[in-house]
MMTF fields as JSON, N, C-alpha, C and O atoms, coordinates in Angstrom:
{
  "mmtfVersion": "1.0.0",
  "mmtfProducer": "UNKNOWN",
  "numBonds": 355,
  "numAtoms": 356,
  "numGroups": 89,
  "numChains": 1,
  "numModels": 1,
  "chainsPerModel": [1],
  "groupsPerChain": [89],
  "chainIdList": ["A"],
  "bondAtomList": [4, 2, 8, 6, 12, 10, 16, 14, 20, 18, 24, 22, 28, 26, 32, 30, 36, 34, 40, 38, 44, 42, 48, 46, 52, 50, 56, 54, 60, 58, 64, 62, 68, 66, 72, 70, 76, 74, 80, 78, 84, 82, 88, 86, 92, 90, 96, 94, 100, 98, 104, 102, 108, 106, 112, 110, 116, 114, 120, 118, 124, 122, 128, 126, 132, 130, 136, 134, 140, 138, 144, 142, 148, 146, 152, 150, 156, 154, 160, 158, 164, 162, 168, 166, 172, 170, 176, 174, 180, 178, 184, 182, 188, 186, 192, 190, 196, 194, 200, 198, 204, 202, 208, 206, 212, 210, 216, 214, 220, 218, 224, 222, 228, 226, 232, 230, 236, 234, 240, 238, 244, 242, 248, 246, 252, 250, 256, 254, 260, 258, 264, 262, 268, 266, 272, 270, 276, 274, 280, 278, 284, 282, 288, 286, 292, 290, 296, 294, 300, 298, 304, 302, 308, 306, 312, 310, 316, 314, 320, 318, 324, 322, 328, 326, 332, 330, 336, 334, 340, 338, 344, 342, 348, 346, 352, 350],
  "bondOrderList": [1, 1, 1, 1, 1, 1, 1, 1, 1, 1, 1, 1, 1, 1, 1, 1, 1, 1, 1, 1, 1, 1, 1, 1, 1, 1, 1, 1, 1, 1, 1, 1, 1, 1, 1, 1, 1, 1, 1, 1, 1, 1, 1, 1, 1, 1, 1, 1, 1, 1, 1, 1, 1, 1, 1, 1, 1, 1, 1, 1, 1, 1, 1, 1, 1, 1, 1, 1, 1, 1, 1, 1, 1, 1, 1, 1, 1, 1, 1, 1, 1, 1, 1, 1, 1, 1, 1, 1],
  "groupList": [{"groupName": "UNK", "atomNameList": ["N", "CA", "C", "O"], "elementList": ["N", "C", "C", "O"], "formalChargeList": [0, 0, 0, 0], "bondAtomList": [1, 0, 2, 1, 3, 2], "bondOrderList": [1, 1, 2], "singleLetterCode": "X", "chemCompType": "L-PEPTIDE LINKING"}],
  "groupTypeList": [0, 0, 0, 0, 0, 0, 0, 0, 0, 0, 0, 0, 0, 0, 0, 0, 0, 0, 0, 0, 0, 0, 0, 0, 0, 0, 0, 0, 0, 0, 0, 0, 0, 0, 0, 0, 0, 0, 0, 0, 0, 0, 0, 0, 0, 0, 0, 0, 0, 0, 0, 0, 0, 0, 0, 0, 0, 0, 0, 0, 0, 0, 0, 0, 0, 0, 0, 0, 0, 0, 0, 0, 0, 0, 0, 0, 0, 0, 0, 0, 0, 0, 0, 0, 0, 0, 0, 0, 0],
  "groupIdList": [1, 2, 3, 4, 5, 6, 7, 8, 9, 10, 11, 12, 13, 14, 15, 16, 17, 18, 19, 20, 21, 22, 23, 24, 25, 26, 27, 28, 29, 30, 31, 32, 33, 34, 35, 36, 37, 38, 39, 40, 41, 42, 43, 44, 45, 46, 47, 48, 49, 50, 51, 52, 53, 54, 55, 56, 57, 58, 59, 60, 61, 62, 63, 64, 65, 66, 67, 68, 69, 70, 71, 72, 73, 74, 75, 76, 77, 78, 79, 80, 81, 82, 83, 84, 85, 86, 87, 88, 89],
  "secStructList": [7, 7, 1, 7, 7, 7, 2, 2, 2, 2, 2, 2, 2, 2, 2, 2, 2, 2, 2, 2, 2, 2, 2, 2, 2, 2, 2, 2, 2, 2, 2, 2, 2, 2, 2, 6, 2, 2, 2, 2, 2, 2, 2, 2, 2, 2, 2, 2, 2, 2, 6, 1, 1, 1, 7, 7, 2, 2, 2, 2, 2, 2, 2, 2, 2, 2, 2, 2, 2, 2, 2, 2, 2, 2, 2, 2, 2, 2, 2, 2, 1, 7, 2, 2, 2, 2, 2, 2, 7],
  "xCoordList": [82.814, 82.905, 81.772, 80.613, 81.994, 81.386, 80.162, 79.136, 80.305, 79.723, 78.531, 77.391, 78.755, 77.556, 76.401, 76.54, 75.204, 74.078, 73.71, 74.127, 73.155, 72.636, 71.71, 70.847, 71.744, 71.24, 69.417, 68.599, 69.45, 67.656, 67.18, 66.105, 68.3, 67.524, 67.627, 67.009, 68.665, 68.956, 67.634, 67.116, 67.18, 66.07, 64.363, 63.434, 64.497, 62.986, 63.429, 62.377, 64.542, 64.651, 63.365, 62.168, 64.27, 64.448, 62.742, 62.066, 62.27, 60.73, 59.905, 59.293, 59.999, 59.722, 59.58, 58.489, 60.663, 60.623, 60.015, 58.967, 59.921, 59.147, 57.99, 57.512, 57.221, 55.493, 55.582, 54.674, 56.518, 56.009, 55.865, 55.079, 56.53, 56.691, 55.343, 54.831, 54.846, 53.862, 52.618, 51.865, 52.811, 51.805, 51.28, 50.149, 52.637, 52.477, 51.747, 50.757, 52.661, 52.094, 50.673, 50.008, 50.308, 48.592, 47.966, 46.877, 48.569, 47.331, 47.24, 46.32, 48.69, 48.622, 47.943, 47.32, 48.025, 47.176, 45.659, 44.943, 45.123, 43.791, 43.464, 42.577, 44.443, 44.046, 44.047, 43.552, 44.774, 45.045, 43.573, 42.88, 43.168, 42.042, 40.695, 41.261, 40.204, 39.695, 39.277, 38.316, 41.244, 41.501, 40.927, 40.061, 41.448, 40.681, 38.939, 38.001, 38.965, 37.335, 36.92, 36.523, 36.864, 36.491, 36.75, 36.063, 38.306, 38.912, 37.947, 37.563, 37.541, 36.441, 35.092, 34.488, 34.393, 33.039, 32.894, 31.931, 34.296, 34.176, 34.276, 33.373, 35.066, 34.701, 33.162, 32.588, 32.877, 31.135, 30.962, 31.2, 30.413, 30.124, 29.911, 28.991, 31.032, 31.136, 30.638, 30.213, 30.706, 30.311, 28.612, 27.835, 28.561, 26.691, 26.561, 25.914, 27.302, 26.74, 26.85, 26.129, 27.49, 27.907, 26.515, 25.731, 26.573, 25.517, 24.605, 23.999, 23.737, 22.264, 21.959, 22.645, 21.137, 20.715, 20.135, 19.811, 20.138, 19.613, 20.988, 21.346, 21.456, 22.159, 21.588, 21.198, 21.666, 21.049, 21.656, 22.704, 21.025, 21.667, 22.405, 23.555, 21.093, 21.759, 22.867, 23.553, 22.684, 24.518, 25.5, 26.646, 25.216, 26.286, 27.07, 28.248, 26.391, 26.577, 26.94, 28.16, 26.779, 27.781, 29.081, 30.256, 28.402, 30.387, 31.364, 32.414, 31.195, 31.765, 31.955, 33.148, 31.322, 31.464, 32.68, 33.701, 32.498, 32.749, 34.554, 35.487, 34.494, 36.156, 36.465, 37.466, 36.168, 36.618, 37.053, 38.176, 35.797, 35.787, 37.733, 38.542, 37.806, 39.092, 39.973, 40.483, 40.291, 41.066, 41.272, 42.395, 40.507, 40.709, 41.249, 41.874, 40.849, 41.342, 43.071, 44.018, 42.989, 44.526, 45.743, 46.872, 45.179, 45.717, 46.232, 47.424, 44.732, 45.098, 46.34, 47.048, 46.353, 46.926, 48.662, 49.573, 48.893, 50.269, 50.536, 51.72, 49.715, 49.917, 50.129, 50.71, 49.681, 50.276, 51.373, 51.942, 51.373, 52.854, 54.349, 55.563, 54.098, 54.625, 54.703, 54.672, 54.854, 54.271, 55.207, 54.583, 56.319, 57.406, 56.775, 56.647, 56.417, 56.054, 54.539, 54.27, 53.796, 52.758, 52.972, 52.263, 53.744, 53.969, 54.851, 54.504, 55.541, 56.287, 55.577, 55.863, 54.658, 53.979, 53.291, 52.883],
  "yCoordList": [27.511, 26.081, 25.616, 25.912, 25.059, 24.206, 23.882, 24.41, 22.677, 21.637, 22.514, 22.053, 23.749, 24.566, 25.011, 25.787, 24.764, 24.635, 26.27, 27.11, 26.564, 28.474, 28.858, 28.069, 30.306, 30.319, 30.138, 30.047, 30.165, 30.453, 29.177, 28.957, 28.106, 26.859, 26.317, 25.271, 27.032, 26.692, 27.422, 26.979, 28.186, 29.329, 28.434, 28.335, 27.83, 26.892, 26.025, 25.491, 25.261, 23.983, 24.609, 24.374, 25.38, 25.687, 25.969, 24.947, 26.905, 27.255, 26.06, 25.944, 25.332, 23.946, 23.187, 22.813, 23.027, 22.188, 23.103, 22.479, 23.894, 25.411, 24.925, 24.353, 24.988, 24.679, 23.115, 22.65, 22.437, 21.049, 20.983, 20.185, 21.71, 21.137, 22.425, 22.086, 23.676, 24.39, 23.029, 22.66, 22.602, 21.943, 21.039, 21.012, 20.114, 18.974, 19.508, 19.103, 20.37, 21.102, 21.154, 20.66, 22.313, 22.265, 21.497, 21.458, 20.43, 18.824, 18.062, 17.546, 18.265, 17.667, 18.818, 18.323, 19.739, 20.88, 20.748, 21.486, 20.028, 20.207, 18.692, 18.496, 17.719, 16.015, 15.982, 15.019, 17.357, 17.316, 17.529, 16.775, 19.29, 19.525, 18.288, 17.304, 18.131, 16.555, 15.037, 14.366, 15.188, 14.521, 14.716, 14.029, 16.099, 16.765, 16.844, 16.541, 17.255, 17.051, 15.46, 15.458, 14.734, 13.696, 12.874, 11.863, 13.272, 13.011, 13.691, 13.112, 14.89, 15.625, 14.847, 14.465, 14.474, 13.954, 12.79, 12.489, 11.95, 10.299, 10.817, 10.37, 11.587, 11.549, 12.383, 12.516, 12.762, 13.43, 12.158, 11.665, 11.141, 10.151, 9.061, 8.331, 9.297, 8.066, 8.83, 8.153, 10.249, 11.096, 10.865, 10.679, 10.973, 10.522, 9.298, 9.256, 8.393, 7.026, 6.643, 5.72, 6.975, 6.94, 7.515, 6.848, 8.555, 9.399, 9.231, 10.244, 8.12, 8.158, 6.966, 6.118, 7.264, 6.464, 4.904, 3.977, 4.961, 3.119, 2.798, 3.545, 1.479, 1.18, -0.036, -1.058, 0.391, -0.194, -0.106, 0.535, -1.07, -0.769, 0.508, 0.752, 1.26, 2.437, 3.547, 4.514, 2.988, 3.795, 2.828, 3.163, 1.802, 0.882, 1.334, 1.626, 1.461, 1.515, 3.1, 2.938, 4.318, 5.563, 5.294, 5.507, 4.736, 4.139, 3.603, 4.24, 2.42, 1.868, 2.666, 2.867, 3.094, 4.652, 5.325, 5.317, 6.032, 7.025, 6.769, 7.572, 5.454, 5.184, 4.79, 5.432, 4.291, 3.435, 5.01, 5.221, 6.171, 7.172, 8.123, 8.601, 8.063, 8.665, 8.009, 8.594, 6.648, 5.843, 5.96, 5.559, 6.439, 6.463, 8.16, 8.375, 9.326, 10.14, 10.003, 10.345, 9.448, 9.539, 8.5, 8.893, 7.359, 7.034, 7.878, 8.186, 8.659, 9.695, 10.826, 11.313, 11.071, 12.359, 11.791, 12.596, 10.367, 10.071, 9.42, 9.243, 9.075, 8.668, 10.301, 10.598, 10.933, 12.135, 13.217, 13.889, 12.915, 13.887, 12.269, 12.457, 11.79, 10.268, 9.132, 8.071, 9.381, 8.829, 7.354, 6.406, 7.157, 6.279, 5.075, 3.877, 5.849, 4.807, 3.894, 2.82, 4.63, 3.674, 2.851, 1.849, 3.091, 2.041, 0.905, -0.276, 1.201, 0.073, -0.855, -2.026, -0.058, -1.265, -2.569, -3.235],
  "zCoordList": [-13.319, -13.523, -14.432, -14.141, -15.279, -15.865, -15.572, -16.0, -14.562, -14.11, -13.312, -13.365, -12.584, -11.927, -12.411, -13.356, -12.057, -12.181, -12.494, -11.698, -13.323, -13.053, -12.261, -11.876, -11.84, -10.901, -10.713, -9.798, -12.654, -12.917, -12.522, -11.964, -12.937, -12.638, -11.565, -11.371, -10.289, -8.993, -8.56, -7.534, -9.014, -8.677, -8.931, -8.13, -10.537, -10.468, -9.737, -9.386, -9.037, -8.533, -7.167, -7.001, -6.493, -4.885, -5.411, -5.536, -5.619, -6.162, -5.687, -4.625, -6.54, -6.982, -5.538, -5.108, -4.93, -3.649, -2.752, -2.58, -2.207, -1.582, -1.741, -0.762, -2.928, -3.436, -2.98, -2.292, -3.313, -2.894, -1.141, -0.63, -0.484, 1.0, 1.61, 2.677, 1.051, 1.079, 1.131, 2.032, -0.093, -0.547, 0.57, 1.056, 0.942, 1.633, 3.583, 4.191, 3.904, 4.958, 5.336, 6.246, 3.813, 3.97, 3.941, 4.513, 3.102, 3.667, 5.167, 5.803, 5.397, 6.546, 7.725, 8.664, 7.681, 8.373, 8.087, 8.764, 7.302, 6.704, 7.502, 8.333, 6.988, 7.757, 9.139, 9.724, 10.024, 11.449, 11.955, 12.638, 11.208, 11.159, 11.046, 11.523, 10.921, 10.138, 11.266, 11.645, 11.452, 13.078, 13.855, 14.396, 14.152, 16.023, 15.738, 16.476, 14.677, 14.74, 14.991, 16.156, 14.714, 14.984, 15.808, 15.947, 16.873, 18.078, 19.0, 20.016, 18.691, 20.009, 19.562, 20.565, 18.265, 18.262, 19.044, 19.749, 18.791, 19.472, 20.878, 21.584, 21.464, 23.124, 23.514, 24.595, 22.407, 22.704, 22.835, 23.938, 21.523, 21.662, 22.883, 23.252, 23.236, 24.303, 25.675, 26.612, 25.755, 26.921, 27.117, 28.053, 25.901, 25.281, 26.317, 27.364, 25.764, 26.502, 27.31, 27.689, 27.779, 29.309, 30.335, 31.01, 30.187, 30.582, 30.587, 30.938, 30.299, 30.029, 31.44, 32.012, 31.516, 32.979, 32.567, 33.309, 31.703, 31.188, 29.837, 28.926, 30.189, 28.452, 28.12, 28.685, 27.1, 25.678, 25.017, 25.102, 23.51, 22.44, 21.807, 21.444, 21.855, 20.99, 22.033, 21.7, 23.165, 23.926, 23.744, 23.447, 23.872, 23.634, 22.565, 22.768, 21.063, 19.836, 20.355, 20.388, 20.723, 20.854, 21.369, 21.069, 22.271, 23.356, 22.276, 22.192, 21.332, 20.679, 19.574, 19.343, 18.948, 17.698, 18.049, 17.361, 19.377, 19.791, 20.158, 20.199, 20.356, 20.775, 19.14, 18.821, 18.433, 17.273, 16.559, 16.1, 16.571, 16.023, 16.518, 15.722, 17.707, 18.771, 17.991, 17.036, 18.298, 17.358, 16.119, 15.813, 15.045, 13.826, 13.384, 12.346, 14.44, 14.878, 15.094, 14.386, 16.197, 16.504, 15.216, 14.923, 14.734, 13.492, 12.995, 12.98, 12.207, 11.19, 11.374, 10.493, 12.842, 13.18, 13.109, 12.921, 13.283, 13.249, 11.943, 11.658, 11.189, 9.421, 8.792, 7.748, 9.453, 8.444, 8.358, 7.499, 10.618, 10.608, 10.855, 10.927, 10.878, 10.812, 10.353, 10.976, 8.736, 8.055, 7.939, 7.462, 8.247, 8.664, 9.632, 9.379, 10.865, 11.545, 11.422, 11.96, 10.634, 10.63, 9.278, 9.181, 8.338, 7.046, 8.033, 8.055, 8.508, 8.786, 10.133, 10.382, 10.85, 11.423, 11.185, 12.137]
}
């Protein structure tokens, strides 16, 4: 037929989309990475402040880090495998 595509260029297409969804994977594997790190620092954080036998400023300021930090964590981790639901919020 005619109209059918060959196979070299059915071959760079498929290639092509392969490297792109490779591509996309490893970022989001690298941003997850990234995430959890900074999902485990903010509950150090706040474990910090909690813990200290007097509060003050500067636990206050871990406690509040430390959740804002979790939070910006867990954002990240659903903007990248879910990227649908946080545009449309």
């Amino acid at each position: 037929m005619p109209s059918d595509i060959s196979d070299e260029q059915l071959e760079r297409v498929v290639r092509r989309a392969v490297r792109a969804e490779l591509s996309r994977l490893v970022g989001r594997l690298f941003w997850t990475v990234v995430a959890l790190v900074g999902i485990y620092a903010g509950f150090g954080l706040v474990a910090l402040g909690f813990n200290t036998p007097e509060l003050n400023v500067v636990t206050t300021a871990f406690v509040v880090l430390g959740i804002a930090l979790v939070g910006q964590g867990v954002r990240m981790l659903l903007s990248k495998w879910w990227p649908d639901d946080i545009d449309a919020a």
